[in-house]
C-alpha positions in Angstrom: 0.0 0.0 0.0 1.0 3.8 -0.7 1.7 5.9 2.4 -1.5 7.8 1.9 -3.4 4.3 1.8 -1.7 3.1 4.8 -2.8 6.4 6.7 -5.9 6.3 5.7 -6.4 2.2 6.6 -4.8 3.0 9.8 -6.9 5.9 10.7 -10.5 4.0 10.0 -9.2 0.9 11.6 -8.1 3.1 15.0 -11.6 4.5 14.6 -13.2 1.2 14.0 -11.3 -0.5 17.2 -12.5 2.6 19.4 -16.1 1.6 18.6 -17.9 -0.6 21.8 -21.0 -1.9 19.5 -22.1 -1.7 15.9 -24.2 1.5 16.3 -21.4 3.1 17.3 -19.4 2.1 14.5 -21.9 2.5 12.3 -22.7 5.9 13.7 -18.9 7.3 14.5 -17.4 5.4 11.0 -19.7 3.6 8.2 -22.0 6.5 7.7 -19.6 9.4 7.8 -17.4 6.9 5.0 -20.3 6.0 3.3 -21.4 9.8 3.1 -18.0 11.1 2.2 -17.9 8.3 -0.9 -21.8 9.5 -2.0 -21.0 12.7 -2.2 -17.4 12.0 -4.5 -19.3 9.9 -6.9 -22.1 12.3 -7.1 -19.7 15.1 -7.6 -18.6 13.2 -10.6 -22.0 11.9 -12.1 -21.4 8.1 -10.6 -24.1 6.4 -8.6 -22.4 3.9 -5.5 -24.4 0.9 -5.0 -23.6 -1.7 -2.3 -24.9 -5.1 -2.6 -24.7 -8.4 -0.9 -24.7 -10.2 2.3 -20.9 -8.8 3.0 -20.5 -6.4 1.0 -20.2 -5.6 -2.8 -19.4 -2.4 -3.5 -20.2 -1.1 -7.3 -19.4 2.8 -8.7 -20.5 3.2 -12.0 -22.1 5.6 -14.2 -26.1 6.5 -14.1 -26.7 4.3 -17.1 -25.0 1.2 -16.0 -26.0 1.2 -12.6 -30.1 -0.8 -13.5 -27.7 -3.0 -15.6 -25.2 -4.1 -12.9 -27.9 -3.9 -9.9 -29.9 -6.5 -11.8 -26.9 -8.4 -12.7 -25.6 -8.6 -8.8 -29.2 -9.4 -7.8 -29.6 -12.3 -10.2 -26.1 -13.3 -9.0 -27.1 -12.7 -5.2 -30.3 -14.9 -6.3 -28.3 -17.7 -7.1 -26.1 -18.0 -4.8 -28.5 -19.6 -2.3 -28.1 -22.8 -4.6 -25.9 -24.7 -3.0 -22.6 -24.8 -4.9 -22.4 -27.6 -8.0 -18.9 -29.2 -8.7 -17.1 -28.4 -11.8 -15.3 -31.8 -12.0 
C-alpha cells in the first residue's frame, strides 16, 4: 500500500477499534465513510451501490448502474443454490 493508503487504513481501523457496539461504529465510521464516498461519486455523475450479504461495492455511471444492480441481484439470487462441482 502507498503511504497515503496506509494512513488512511490505519486511521479507519483506530476508529473502528475505538467503537464498543455496531451502532457506534456505524454511527462514528460507516456512515460518515459512506457519506464522504456519495458525495465523491455524485460530484462526478457516478451512482455507489452496495450489494450483498458482505458487501459488494459497485461505482459506476447513471446508465449502467439498472444493468449491474440487476446483474448482482440475479447473482445474489443464485447464490442460495448450493454450490455444484465443476469436476
Amino acid at each position: 500500500m502507498a503511504k497515503g493508503q496506509t494512513d488512511l487504513y490505519r486511521d479507519l481501523l483506530a476508529r473502528m477499534e475505538q467503537c464498543p457496539d455496531f451502532d457506534s461504529l456505524n454511527d462514528g465510521v460507516i456512515i460518515p465513510f459512506v457519506t464522504a464516498l456519495e458525495k465523491v461519486c455524485a460530484d462526478r455523475g457516478y451512482l455507489l451501490n452496495i450489494y450483498g450479504t458482505a458487501s459488494n461495492l459497485a461505482v459506476t455511471d447513471e446508465l449502467s448502474a439498472p444493468v449491474l444492480y440487476d446483474m448482482i441481484d440475479q447473482y445474489l439470487d443464485s447464490s442460495d443454490e448450493p454450490p455444484q462441482d465443476a469436476g
